[in-house]
C-alpha positions in Angstrom: -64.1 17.4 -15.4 -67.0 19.0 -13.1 -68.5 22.0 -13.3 -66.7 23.4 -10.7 -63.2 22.4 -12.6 -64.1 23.7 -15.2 -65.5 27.1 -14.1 -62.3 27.4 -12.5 -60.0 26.6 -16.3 -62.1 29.0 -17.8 -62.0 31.7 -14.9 -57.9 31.4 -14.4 -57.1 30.5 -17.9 -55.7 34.0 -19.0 -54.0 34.8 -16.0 -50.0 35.0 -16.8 -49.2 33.4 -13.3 -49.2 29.4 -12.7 -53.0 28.6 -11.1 -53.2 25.0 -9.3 -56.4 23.3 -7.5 -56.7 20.7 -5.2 -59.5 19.1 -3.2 -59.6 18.4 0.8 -56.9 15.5 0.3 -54.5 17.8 -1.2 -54.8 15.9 -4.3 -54.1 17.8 -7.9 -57.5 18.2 -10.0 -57.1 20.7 -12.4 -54.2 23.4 -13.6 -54.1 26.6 -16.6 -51.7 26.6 -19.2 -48.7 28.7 -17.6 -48.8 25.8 -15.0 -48.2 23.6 -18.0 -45.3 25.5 -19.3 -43.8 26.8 -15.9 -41.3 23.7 -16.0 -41.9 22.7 -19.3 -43.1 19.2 -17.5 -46.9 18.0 -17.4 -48.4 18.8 -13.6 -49.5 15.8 -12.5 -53.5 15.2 -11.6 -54.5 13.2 -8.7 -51.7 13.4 -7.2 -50.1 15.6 -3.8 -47.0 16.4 -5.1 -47.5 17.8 -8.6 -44.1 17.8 -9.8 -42.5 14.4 -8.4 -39.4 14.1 -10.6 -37.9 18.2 -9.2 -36.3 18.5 -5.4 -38.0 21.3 -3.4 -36.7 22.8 -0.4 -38.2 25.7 1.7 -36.8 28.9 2.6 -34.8 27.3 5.6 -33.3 24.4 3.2 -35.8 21.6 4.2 -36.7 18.9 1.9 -40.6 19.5 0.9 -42.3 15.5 0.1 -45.4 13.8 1.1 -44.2 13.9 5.0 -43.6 18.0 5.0 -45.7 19.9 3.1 -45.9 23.5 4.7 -48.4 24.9 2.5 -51.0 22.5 2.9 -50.2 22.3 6.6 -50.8 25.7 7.5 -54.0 26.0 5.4 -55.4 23.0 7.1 -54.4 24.3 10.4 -54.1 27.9 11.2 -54.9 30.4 8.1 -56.9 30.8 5.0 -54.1 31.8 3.0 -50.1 31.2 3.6 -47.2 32.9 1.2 -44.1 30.6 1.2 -40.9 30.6 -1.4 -39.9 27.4 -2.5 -36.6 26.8 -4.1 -36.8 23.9 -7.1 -34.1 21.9 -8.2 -34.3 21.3 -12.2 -33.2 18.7 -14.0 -30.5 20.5 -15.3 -29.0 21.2 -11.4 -30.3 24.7 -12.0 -32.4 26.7 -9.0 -35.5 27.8 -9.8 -37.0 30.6 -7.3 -40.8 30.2 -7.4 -43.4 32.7 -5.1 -45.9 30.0 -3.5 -49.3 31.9 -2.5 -52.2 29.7 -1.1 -56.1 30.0 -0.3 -57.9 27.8 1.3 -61.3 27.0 0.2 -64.0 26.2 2.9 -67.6 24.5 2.7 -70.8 26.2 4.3 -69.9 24.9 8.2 -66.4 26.3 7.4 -64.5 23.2 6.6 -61.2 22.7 5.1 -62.8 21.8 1.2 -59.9 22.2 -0.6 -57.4 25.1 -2.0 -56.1 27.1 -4.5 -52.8 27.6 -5.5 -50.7 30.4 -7.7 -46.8 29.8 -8.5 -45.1 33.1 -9.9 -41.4 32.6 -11.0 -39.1 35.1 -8.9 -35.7 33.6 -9.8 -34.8 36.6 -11.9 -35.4 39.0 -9.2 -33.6 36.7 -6.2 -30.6 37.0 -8.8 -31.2 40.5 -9.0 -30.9 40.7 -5.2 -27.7 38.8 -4.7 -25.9 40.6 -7.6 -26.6 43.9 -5.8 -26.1 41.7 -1.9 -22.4 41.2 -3.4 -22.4 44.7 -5.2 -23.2 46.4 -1.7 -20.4 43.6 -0.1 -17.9 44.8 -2.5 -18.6 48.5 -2.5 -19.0 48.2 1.3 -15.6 46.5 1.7 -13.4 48.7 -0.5 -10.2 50.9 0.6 -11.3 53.2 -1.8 -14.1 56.1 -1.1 -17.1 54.6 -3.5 -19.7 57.9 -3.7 -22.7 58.5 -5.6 -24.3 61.5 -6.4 -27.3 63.0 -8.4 -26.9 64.9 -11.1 -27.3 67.5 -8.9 -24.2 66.6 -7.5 -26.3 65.9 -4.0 -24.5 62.2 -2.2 -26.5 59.7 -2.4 -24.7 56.9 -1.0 -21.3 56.8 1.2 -19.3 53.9 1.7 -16.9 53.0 4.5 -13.8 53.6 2.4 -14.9 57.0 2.0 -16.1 57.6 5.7 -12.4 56.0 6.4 -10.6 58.4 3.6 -13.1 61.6 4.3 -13.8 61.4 7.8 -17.9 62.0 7.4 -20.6 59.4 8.6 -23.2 58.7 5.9 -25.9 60.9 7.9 -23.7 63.2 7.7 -23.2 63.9 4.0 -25.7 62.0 2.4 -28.5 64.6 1.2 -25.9 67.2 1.0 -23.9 68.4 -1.7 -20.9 66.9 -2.8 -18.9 70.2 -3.1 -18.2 69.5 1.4 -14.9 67.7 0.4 -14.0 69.8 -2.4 -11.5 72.5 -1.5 -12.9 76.1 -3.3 -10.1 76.1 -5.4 -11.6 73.2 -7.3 -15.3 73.6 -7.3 -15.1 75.0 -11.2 -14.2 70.9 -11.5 -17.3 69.9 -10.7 -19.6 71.9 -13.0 -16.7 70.5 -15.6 -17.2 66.8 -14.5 -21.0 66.7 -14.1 -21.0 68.0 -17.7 -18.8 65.3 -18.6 -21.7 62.5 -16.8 -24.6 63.8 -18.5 -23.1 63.7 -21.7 -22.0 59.9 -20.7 -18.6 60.5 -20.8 -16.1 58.2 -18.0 -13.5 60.4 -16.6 -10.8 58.0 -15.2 -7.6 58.5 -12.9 -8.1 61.8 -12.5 -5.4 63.5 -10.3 -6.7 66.7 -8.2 -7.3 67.4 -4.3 -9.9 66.5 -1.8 -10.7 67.8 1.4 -11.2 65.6 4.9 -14.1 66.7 7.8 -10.7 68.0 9.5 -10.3 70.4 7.0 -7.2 68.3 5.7 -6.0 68.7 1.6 -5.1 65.3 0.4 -4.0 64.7 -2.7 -7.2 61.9 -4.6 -7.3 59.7 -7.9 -10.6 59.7 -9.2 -12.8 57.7 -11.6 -16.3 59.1 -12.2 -18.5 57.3 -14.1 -22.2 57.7 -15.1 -25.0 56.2 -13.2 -28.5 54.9 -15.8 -31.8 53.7 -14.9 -33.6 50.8 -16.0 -34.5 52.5 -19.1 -30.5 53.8 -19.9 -31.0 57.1 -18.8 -28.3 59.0 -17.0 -29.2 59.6 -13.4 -26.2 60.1 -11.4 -22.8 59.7 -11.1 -20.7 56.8 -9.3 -17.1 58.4 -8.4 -14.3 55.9 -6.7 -11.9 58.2 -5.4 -8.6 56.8 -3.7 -6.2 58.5 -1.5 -3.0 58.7 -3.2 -1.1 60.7 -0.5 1.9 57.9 -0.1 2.2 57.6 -3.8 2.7 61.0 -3.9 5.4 61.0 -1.0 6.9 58.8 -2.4 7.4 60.3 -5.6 8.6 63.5 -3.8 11.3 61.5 -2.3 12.3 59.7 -5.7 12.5 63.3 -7.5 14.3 64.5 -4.5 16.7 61.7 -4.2 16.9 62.0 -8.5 18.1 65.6 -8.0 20.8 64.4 -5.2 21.7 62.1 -7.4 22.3 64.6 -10.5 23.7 67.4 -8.4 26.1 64.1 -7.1 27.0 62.8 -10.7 27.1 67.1 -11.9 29.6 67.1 -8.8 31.5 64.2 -9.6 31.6 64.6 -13.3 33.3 68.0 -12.6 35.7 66.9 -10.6 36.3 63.9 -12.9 36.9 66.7 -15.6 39.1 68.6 -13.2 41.1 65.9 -12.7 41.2 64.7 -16.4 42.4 68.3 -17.1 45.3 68.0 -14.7 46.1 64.1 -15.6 46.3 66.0 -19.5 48.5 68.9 -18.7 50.7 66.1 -16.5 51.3 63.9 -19.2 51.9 66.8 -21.7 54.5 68.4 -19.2 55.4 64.3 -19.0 55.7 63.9 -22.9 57.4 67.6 -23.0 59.9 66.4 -20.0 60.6 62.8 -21.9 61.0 64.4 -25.2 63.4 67.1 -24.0 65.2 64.7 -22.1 65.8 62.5 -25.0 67.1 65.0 -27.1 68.9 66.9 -24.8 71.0 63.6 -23.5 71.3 62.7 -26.8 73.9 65.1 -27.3 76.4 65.1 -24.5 76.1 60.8 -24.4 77.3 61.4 -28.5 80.1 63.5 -27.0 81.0 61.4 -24.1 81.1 58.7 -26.9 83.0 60.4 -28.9 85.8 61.3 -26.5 86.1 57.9 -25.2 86.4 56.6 -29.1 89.0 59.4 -29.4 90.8 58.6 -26.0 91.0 54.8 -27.6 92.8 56.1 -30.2 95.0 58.2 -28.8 96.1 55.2 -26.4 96.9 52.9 -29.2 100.2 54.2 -29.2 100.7 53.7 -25.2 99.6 50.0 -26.0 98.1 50.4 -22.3 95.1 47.8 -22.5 93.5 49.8 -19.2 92.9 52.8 -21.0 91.7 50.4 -23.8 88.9 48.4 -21.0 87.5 51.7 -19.4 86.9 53.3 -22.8 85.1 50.0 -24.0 83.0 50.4 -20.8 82.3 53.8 -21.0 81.2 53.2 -24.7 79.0 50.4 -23.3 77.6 52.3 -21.1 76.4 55.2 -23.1 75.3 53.3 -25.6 72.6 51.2 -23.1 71.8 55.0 -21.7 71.1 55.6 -25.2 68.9 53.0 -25.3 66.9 53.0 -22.4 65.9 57.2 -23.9 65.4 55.7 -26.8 62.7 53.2 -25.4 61.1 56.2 -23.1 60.8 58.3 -26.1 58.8 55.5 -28.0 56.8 55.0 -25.4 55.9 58.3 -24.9 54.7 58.5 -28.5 52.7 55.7 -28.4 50.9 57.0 -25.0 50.3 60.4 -26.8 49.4 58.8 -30.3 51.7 60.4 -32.4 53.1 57.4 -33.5 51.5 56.6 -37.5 52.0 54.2 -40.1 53.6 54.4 -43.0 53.3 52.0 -44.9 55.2 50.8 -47.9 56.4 48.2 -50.4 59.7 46.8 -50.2 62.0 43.6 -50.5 61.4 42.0 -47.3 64.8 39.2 -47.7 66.7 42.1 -48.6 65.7 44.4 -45.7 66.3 41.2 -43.1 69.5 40.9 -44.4 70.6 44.6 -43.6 69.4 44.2 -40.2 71.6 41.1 -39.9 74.6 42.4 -40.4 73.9 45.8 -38.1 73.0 43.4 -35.4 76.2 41.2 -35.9 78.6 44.0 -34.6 76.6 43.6 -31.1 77.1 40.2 -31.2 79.0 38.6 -28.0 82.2 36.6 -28.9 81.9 33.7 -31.0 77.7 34.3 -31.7 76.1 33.9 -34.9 73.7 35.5 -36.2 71.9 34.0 -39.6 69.3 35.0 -41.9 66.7 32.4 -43.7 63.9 32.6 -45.9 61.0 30.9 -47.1 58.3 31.1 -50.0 57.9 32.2 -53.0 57.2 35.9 -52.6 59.6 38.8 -51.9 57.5 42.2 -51.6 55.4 43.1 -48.5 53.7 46.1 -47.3 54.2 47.4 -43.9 56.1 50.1 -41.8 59.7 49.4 -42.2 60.6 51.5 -39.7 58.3 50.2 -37.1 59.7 46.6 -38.6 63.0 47.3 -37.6 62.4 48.9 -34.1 60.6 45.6 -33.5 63.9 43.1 -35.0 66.4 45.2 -33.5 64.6 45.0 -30.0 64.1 40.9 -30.9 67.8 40.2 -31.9 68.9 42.6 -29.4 67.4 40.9 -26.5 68.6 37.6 -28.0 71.9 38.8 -28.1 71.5 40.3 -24.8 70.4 36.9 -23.1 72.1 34.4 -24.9 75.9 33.2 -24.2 79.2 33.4 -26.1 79.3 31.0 -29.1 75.8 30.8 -29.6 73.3 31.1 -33.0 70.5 33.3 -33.5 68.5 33.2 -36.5 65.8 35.1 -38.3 63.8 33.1 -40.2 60.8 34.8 -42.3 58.1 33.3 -44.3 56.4 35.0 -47.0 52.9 33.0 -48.6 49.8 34.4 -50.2 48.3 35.2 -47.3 50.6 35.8 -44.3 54.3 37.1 -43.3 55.4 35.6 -40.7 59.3 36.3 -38.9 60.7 34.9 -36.2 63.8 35.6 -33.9 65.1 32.2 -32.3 67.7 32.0 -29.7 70.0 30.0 -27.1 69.2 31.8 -24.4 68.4 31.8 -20.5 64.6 31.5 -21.4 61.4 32.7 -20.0 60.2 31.1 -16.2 56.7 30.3 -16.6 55.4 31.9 -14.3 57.3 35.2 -15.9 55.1 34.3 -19.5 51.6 36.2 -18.6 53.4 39.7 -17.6 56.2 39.4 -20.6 54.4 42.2 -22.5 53.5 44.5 -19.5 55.2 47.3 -19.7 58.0 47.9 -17.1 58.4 44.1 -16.5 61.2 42.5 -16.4 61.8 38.4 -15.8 63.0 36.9 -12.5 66.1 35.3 -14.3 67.4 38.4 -15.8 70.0 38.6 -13.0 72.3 42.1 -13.6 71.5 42.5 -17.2 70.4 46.0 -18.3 67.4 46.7 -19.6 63.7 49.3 -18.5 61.2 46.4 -19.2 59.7 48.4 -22.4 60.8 46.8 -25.4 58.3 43.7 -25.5 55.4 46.1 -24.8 56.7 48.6 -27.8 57.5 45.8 -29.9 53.7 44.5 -29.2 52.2 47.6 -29.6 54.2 48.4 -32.8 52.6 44.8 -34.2 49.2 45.7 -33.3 49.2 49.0 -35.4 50.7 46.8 -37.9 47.2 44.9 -37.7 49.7 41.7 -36.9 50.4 39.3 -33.7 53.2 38.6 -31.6 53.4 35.0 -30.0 56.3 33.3 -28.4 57.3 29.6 -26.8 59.9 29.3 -24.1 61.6 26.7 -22.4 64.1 28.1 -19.1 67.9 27.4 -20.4 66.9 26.2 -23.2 65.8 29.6 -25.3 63.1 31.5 -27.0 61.2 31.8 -30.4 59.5 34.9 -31.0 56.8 35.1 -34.1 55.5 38.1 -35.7 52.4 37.5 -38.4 51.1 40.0 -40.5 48.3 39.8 -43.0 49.8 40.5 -46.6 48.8 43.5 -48.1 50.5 43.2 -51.2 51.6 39.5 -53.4 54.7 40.1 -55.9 
């Protein structure tokens, strides 16, 4: 090392930026220590290009080796000192941003003698730069009015959103207070949301009213948020304010349409009530009508009845077998007009619920046996009705009036649809968990297609031909079951006849 090297360690030793020197052939002779450390690699001595194993490109993106060398150029050339950025490539594929500044040296006669070079490391503040190149992009880009202010609450900057939204040009707002787009009404807000900054408070989505350059209210969402300095100190405030006038349109026309809606359904629901009011007092006045007419039939069909028994036996003594036929028929026929009331009546009581259970214990064999010998005076010529039993248990619990209404209506229809010289049997089955009775006949049987509707009320089948009947007595009998919490199946085969089966759950073992 010469004297001149080493005047020139000692001389740039302390200084905190990267000193290089080089003589007339551009060759490395000496460097300080934050050279050393600026790349954590060794500068190398003797040697043009001081760091061989990093990529350099200039500001324009040219590759800087032995061939290009800008710096050295222009000293050589042109000026005694030239300022150039140079990006490096580390080894890590990292950029490093270093601040190039040269001086040339010269001898006595002014010849190039060498130069002097100092590397500062600027990649922090290039960083620094783009962050706030693509802050000022984004804020410059946004829908949304992004404004700033001073603490003073004078504008300080003025995006396009807000020059879009507000209808000002920067130059015209910024400088001026921020209380030209706030409607008088709200100023007191502002004293209110400054306080808010300076005590470093956010407020967010706050809903109030801004005013345009054309004097226009329009309803604004804001977000204000506090603006600090490089040493944390609260210098402004950055407010993103967003015109929500289609939101709020639109949630005029929801809340309209909601109370069209309402004032529809209120409508609606009164004339719903209106109309369940009438359907009430119609079927009272029905049930009132149904059970008058029951009762009050009842009484001339027992005296038609009667008189035609009494003109029977009056005519025994004429031995006139007319008089005999059209009293039979007469009997016949009140007797079906007595039961078609009777069905109406029980239907009316199940529609208005006033049909209950009662429920009891009794002898079921001995109750079935009763019922056989009733229905056996209905019987068509040369029918048979039987009665059979199985299991070991006698006593059930259930309504044995309901019971009845529904054998009589079974046995009666099988008596009704079956021919002369036929057998219909009741058959019951009594176990520790179930009573089950059936009604098997002869019969016409049910049509398949007929088997769906059988326990719709009013429906008759399509092979019932003349035979009287309303349609109801399945549809009691099935509704008398299901208050008896049992079920009522059936299987059917057309000419060939019909089983009925009712099941209830036992509610009582003996």
């Amino acid at each position: 090392m010469n004297d001149e090297q080493a005047t020139f360690i000692q001389y740039y030793e302390q200084l905190p930026v990267a000193v290089y020197l080089c003589d007339r052939n551009d060759l490395l002779l000496a460097y300080n220590t934050a050279a050393a450390t600026l790349f954590e690699i060794e500068p190398l001595k003797g040697n043009d290009d001081w760091y061989p194993t990093l990529t350099k490109y200039d500001q324009e993106g040219h590759l800087i080796n032995t061939n290009y060398n800008p710096l050295t150029t222009g000293l050589r050339v042109r000026k005694d000192s030239v300022r150039q950025e140079i990006r490096f490539q580390l080894s890590s594929g990292a950029d490093c941003y270093i601040l190039v500044s040269s001086i040339a040296v010269r001898d006595k006669d002014g010849n190039y003698d060498g130069s002097i070079h100092t590397l500062s490391d600027i990649t922090t503040q290039r960083r620094y730069e783009k962050q706030q190149a693509l802050l000022a992009a984004i804020v410059g880009s946004s829908e949304d009015a992004i404004i700033a202010k001073d603490l003073y609450g004078q504008i300080t900057s003025w995006n396009r959103g807000a020059e879009r939204i507000f209808g000002y040009k920067p130059h015209e707002v910024i400088g001026k207070h921020i209380g030209l787009i706030i409607p008088n009404d709200k100023l007191a807000e502002e004293k209110r949301i400054i306080k808010a900054i300076r005590s470093g408070k956010t407020v967010e989505h706050f809903e109030t009213l801004r005013k345009t350059n054309a004097g226009v209210i329009i309803p604004t969402s804001l977000t204000i948020s506090p603006i600090r300095d490089a040493r944390d100190r609260i210098i402004g405030a950055s407010t993103i304010a967003r015109d929500i006038s289609r939101q709020k349109k639109a949630e005029e026309q929801i809340k309209n349409y909601t109370l069209h809606l309402e004032d529809m359904v209120a409508r609606r629901t009164a004339e719903l009530n209106l109309s369940l009011q009438k359907e009430k007092e119609l079927g009272l006045l029905k049930s009132r009508f149904v059970s008058m007419a029951s009762h009050e039939f009842r009484t001339p069909l027992s005296a038609i009845k009667l008189s035609a028994s009494l003109i029977s036996k009056y005519a025994e003594t004429y031995h006139d077998l007319n008089i005999i036929k059209h009293t039979d028929k007469i009997k016949n026929a009140v007797n079906d007009l007595s039961a078609i009331l009777g069905d109406f009546l029980s239907l009316e009581k199940l529609e208005s619920g006033k049909v209950s259970i009662s429920a009891s214990e009794f002898n079921l064999a001995e109750f079935c046996r009763e019922i056989i010998l009733e229905m056996q005076v209905l019987a068509k010529p040369g029918q048979k009705l039987i009665y059979t039993r199985s299991g070991r248990f006698q006593i059930v619990t259930l309504d044995q009036q309901l019971l009845k209404n529904c054998l009589n209506n079974l046995l009666s229809n099988a008596i009704k649809y079956s021919g002369e010289d036929t057998l219909i049997r009741l058959d019951t089955e009594l176990n520790s968990k179930e009573c089950s009775l059936s009604v098997t006949d002869q019969g016409i049987g049910i049509p398949e297609a007929d088997k769906a509707h059988l326990f719709s009320a009013f429906f008759r089948a399509s092979n019932t031909g003349t035979t009287q009947g309303t349609g109801l007595g399945l549809n009691i009998v099935a509704r008398y079951v299901g208050l008896m919490n049992g079920t009522i199946k059936f299987e059917s085969q057309p000419g060939l006849g019909t089983v009925f089966t009712l099941r209830f759950p036992r509610l009582s073992v003996n």
